[in-house]
Structures are given as structure tokens and as C-alpha cells.
C-alpha positions as CSV (number, residue, x, y, z in Angstrom):
1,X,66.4,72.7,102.7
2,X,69.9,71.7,104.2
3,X,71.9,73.2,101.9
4,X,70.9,76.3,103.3
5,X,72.0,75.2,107.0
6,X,75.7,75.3,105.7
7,X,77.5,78.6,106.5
8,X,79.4,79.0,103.5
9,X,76.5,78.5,101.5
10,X,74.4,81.0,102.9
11,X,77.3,83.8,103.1
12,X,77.9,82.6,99.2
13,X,74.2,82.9,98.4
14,X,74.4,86.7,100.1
15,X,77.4,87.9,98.0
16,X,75.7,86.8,95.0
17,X,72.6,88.1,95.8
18,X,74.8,91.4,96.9
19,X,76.2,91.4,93.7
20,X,72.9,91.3,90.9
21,X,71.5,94.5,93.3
22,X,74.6,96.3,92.9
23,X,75.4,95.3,89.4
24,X,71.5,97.3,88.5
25,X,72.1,99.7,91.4
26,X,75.6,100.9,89.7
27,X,75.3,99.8,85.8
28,X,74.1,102.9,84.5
29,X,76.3,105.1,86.7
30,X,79.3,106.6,85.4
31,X,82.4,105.2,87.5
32,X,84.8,107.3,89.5
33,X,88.3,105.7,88.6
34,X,91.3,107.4,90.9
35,X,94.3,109.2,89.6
36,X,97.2,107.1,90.8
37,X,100.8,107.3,90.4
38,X,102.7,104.5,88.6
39,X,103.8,101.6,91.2
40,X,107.2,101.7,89.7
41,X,107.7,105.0,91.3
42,X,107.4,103.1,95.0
43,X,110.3,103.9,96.9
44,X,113.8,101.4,96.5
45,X,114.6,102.5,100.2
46,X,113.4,101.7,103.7
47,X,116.0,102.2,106.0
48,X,117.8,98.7,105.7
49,X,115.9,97.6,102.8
50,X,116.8,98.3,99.6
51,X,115.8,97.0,96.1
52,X,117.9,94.9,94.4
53,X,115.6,94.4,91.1
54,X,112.6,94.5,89.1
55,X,110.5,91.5,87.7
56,X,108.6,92.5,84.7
57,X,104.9,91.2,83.9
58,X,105.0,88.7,81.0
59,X,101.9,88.9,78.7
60,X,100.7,85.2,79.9
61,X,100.4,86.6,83.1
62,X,98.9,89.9,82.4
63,X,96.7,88.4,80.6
64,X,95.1,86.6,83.1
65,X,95.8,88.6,85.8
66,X,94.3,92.2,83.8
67,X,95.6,94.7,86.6
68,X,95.8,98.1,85.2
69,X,99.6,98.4,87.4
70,X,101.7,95.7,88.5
71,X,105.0,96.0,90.6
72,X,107.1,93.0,91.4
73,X,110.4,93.9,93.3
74,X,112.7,92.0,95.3
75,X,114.1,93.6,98.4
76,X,117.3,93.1,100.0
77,X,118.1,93.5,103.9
78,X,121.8,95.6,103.9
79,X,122.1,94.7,107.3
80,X,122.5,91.0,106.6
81,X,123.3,90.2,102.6
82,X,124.9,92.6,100.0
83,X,122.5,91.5,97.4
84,X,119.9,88.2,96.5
85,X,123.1,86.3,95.3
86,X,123.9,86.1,98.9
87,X,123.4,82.8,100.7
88,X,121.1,84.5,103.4
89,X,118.2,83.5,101.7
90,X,115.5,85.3,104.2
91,X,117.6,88.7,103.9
92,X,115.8,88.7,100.7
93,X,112.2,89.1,99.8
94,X,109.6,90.1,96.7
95,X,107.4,92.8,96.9
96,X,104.1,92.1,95.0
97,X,101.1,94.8,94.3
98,X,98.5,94.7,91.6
99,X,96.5,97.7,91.5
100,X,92.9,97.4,90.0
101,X,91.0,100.8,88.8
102,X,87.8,99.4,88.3
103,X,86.3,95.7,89.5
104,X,83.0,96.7,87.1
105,X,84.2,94.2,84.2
106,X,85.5,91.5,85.3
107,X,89.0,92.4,86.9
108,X,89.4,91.1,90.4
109,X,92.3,90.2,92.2
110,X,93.4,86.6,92.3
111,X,94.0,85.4,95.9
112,X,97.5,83.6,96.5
113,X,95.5,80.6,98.1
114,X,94.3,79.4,94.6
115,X,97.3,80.6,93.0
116,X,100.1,78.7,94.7
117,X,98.8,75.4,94.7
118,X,97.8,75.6,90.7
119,X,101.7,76.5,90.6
120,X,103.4,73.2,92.6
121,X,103.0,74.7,96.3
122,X,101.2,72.9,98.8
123,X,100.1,74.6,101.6
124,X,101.4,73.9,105.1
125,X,99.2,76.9,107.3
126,X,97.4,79.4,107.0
127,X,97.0,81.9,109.7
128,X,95.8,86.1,110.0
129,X,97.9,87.4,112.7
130,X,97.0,91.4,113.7
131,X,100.1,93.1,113.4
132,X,101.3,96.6,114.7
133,X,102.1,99.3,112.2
134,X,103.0,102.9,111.9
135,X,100.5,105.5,111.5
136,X,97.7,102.9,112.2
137,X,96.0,103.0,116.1
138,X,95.0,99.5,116.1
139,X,96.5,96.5,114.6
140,X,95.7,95.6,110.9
141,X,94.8,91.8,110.4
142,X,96.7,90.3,107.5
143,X,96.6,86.7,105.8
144,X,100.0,84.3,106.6
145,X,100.0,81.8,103.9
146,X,102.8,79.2,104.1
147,X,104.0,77.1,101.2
148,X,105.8,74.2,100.4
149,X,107.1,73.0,96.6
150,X,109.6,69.7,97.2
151,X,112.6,71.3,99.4
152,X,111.8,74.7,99.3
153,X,109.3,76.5,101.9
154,X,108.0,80.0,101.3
155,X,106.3,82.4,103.8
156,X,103.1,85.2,101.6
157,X,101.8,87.5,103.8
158,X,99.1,89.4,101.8
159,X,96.1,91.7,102.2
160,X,93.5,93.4,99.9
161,X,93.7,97.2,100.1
162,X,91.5,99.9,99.3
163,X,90.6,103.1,100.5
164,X,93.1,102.9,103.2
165,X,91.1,100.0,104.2
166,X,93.6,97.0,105.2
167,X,91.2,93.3,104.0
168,X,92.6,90.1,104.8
169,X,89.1,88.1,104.1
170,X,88.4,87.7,100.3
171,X,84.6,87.3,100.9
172,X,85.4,90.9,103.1
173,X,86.9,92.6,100.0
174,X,84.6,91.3,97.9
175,X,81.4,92.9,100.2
176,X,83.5,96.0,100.3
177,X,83.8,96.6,96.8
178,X,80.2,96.6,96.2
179,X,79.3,98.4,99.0
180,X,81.9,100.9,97.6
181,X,80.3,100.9,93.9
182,X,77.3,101.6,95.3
183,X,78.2,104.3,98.0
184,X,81.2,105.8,95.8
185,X,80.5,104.7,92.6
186,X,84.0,103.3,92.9
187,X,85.3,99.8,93.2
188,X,89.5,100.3,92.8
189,X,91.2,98.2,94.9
190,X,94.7,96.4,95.3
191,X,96.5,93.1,96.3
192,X,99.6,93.8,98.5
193,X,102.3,90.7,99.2
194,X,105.0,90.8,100.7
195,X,106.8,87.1,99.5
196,X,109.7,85.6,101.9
197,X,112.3,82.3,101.1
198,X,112.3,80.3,104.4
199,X,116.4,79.3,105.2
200,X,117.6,76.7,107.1
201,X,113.7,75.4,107.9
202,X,113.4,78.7,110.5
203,X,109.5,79.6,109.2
204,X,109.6,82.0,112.2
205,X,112.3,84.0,110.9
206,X,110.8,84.4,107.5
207,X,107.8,85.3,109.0
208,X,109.0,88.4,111.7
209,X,111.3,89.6,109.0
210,X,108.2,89.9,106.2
211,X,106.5,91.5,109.3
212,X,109.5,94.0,109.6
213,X,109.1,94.6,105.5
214,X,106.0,95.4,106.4
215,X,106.3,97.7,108.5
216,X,108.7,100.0,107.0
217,X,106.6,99.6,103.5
218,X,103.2,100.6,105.3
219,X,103.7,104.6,105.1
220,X,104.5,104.6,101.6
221,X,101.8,102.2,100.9
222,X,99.2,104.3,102.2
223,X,100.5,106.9,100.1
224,X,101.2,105.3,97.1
225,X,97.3,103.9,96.8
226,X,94.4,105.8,96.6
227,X,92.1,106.6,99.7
């Protein structure tokens, strides 16, 4: 039939059919749910970063995002701004993870790329650059989302994270997760984005200064998560 010649039918087809084998291979199983440490605890300090303040998760959204932890900072770059009052606009950033004990009923995280436009951005690319980090011998592929809403232009560079595994594929994650339910009886995971204003027009600068977030954060965020 020619619905099954298209790609993204058959890899959708797969994942479903992935998903009713592991939801009997793992129903009856008793989950393993990590002991993590509260993401408000993540560090306020990165060398030149430094936090300037918290944004607290309304019940609207928690209710329809149902993470079990949520932390949504906003970094400032000492080097360039005293604070997010400052004009600098890039100097400042958002920090954004959901963590996710279990995926078993229902709780998944919600990718930025059906998000944004349901909030007034329109998307202008959307690219997965491999970037260097610390600690990590190859590079880890990431998702570069850029946004638009009337004059202003924002930069999302996100990832899916679990087990110190670094996902920037949603269909990826998604595999993963099972393949973890059924191998660890454990299906935790997180979203990590890292959320940059773009001044002046300059996408490139927004973009190689949410790299450089990145790379100081990525220690702490292999910590902070569970393996």
C-alpha cells in the first residue's frame, strides 16, 4: 500500500508497534524510579555566569506539563551586563529542565517545536549542530531551534537527557525510553534548554554564547541527573 512507502510512516508505525510490546513487556513490572536531588539546588555559578533569578511553575502550566521537577532560571554573563535589566540583551539567558521520574503514565516531555509556535513564535531554522563539551570524548548533537514572534527573535538549544545519554531526535528519546523500560525497568528522563534573546539581529551571537552556557552547565548537568 503506499502509505507504507512513506518514511515517517513506517518509523511511526515502528514506535507504536514498539510501544504495545513494551507497554505488556513492562506493565506488570515494578518500576525503578531514581533518587534525585531537587533542581533548585543546581548551582547559581559558572565561572562568568551567574543567576540572576528564578521563574516559578504556575499551575496552568504544571498542569499540562506534569514534570515531577521543574527549574526555570535566567543566567546573567558578569563579564558583559550587571544584571537582565541591562540593555545587553544576549548577556542574558533562561535555563530550562523538566525532570520526569517515570514516562509509564502518560508524562512525556513536550518538545519546544510544538510549543513555540502554539505560543506566537514562528520558526525561522532549525538545525542539530555537534558541539564540544567537557568531560565528553566526542561531540554531543543538540537541537538549534530559532524563533521569531513580531520584532523579537529568540535562539532554544535543547536536548532530551537520560542516563547520561545526550537525545536531540524526539523519535530517538522516545525509542530509548522503551528500550530502557524494558532493559532497566526504568524510563526517567529529562528536557534540557538552554533559551537566548537575539540583540541587534546578531543570531550568531546568541547562538556561540548558548553554546558557551552550555558548556560550563554540562559538568553539573551530568551530575545533577541521574545515570
Amino acid at each position: 500500500m503506499k502509505f507504507l512507502t512513506n518514511k515517517y510512516t513506517r518509523a511511526l508505525t515502528a514506535a507504536l508497534l514498539l510501544q504495545i510490546f513494551a507497554f505488556y513487556a513492562v506493565a506488570r513490572r515494578k518500576e525503578t524510579v531514581p533518587v534525585v536531588g531537587p533542581l533548585s539546588s543546581f548551582p547559581s555559578n559558572f565561572g562568568r555566569w551567574t543567576a540572576f533569578r528564578d521563574f516559578p511553575t504556575d499551575p496552568e502550566t504544571q498542569a499540562v506539563l506534569k514534570a515531577d521537577d521543574v527549574l526555570s532560571r535566567q543566567y546573567v554573563d558578569t563579564t558583559r551586563a550587571r544584571n537582565c535589566l541591562d540593555e545587553n540583551r544576549w548577556s542574558c539567558l533562561v535555563l530550562f529542565v523538566a525532570f520526569f521520574k517515570t514516562q509509564r503514565y502518560g508524562q512525556a516531555p513536550h518538545s519546544p517545536k510544538n510549543c513555540l509556535p502554539g505560543a506566537g513564535w514562528e520558526q525561522i531554522s532549525a538545525e542539530r549542530p555537534a558541539i564540544t563539551v567537557p568531560g565528553e570524548s566526542q561531540p554531543i548533537v543538540i537541537n538549534n531551534f530559532v524563533t521569531e514572534h513580531g520584532e523579537d527573535k529568540s535562539v532554544s538549544l535543547y536536548w532530551y537527557q537520560s542516563h547520561q545519554r545526550i537525545i536531540a531526535s524526539e523519535f530517538s528519546a522516545k525509542f530509548y525510553s522503551i528500550v530502557d523500560s524494558i532493559r532497566y525497568h526504568r524510563s526517567d528522563t529529562a528536557i534540557v534548554r538552554v533559551i537566548i534573546p537575539v540583540a541587534g539581529g546578531d543570531i550568531n551571537a546568541a547562538v556561540q554564547t548558548g553554546y558557551a552556557f552550555v558548556r560550563a552547565i554540562f559538568p553539573s548537568l551530568l551530575r545533577q541527573l541521574p545515570e
